[in-house]
C-alpha positions in Angstrom: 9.7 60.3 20.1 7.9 63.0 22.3 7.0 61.7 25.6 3.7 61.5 26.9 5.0 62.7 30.2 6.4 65.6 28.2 3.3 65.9 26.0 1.5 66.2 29.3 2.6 68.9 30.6 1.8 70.5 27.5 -1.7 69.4 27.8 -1.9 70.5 31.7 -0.9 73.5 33.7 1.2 71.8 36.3 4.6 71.7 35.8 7.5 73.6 36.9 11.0 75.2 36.0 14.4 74.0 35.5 16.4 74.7 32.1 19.5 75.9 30.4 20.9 77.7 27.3 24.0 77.0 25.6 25.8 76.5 22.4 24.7 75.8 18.6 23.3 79.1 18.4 25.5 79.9 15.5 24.3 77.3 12.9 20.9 78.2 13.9 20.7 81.7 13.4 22.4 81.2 10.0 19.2 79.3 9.0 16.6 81.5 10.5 16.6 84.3 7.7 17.0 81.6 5.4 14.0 79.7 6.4 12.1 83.0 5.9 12.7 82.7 1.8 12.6 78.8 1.8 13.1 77.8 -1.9 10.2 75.0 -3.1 12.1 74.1 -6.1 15.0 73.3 -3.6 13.5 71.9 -1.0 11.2 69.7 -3.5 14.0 67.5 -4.1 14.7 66.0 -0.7 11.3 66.6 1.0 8.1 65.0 0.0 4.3 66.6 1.5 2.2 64.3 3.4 -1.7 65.3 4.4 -3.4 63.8 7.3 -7.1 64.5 6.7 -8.5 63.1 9.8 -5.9 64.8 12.6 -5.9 68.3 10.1 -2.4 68.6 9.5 0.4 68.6 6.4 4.3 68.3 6.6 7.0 67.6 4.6 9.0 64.7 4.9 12.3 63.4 3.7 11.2 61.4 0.5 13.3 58.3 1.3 12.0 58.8 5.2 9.4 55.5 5.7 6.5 55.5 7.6 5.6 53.5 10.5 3.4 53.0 13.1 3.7 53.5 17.0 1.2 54.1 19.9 0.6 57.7 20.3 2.1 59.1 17.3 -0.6 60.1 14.5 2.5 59.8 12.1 6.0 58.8 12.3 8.5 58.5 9.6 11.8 56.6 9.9 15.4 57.5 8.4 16.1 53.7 6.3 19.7 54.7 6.9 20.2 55.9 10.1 18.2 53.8 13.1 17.4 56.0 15.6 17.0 59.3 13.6 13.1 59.7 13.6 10.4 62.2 13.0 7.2 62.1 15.1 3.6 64.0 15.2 1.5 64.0 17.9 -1.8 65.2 18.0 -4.4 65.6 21.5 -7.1 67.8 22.3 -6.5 70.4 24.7 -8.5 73.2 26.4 -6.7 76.0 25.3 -6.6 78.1 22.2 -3.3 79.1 22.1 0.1 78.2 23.3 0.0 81.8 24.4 -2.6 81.1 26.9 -0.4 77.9 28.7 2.8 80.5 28.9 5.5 81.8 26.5 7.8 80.3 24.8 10.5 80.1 28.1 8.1 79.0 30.4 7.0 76.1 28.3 10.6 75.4 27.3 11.1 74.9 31.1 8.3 72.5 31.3 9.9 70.5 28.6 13.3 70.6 29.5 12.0 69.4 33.2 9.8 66.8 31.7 12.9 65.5 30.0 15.2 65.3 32.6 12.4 63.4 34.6 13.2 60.4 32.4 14.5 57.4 34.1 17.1 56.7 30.8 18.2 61.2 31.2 21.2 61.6 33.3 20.8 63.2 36.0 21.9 67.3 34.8 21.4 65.9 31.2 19.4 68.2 29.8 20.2 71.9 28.2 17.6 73.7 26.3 19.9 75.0 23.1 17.7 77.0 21.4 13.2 78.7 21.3 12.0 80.4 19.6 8.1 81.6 18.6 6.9 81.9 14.8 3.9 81.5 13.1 3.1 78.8 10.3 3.6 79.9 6.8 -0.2 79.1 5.6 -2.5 80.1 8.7 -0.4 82.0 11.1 -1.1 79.4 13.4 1.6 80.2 16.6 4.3 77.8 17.4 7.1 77.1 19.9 10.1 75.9 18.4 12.8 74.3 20.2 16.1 72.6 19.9 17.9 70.7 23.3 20.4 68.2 23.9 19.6 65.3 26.1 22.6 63.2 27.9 21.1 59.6 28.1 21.9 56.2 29.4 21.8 54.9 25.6 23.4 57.8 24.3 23.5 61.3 23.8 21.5 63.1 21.1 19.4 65.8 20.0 15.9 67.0 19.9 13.8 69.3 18.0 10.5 70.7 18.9 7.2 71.9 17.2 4.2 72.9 19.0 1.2 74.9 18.5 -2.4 75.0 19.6 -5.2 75.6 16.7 -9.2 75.2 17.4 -8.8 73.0 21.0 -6.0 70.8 19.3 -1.9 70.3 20.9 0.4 69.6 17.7 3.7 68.5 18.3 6.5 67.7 15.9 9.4 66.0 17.4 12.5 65.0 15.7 15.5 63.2 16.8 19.1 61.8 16.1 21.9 60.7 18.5 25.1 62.5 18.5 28.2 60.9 17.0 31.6 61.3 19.2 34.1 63.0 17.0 37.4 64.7 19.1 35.4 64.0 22.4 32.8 66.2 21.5 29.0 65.0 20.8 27.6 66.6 17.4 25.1 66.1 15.1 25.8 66.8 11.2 24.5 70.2 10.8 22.3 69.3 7.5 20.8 66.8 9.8 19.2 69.9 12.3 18.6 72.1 9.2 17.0 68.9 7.9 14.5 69.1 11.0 13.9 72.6 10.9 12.9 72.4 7.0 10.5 69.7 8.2 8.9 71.5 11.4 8.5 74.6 9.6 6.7 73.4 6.6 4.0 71.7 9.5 0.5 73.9 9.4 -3.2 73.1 10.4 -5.1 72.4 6.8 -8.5 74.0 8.1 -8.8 77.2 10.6 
């Protein structure tokens, strides 16, 4: 789940730089035009939508996913087969607007890639920001930071994705997670797994402006 140290220095303007991009481009620029035509009929099969009237948000979830609870998450879902694969949303007031006005899409990448590697469980050089990007939700334009990062850990290496936006005074976060698997020496993550995510973080809006 998304740290509150990390969700912090979203929520505050003190925080500085550190942060590094690398590798899995590929897979995720495949999806990105993709994304842009997303098939309901398709995507109705694997994801269900969930509605949280009182923190003003939607998503889609994996329809097998479960829910359970956890301090500081307004909602967070749970893969039945896979135990450390999760999907998180956080929800705080904040006093900005807009993401815009805390700093672009690097500068907060920075802050959350140093946030991370402040960990006690990150390894020291553990952190590499893979992929951010800025986009705006399908049903209120609302603007959000999206990022993917890998994080080298003492319990394991894995992978992260990120959602955040700003909309009327309120930080929204969607986090997403799943430890890497060692195949030939190399850490990865199946690559329906992180399209999987992106499906998810994507289909997150505001349900009142």
């Amino acid at each position: 789940m998304f740290s509150m140290n990390a969700s912090a220095s979203y929520a505050s303007s003190s925080a500085s730089s550190s942060a590094a991009v690398e590798e899995y481009a590929a897979s995720y620029e495949d999806t990105i035009d993709a994304d842009n035509d997303m098939n309901e009929s398709d995507e109705s099969s694997v994801l269900m939508k969930y509605e949280d009237d009182k923190n003003n948000f939607e998503i889609k979830v994996p329809k097998e996913w479960v829910k359970i609870e956890k301090a500081g998450a307004q909602a967070l879902f749970k893969n039945p087969l896979v135990k450390y694969q999760t999907i998180g949303i956080t929800v705080m007031p904040v006093r900005i607007k807009t993401l815009r006005e805390f700093g672009s899409v690097e500068e907060i990448g920075r802050k959350l890639i140093e946030a991370e590697g402040q960990k006690q469980t990150t390894v020291p050089g553990g952190t590499f920001m893979l992929n951010e990007r800025e986009r705006e939700s399908y049903k209120t334009k609302t603007v959000f930071y999206e990022y993917e990062y890998r994080l080298i850990t003492t319990h394991g290496d894995k992978r992260v994705y990120n959602y955040v936006g700003v909309r009327d005074d309120v930080l929204f976060i969607v986090n997403a997670q799943a430890y890497e698997v060692e195949t030939g020496g190399e850490g990865v993550v199946d690559r329906k797994t992180m399209e999987l995510y992106r499906e998810v973080g994507r289909s997150f809006d505001v349900l009142r402006v």
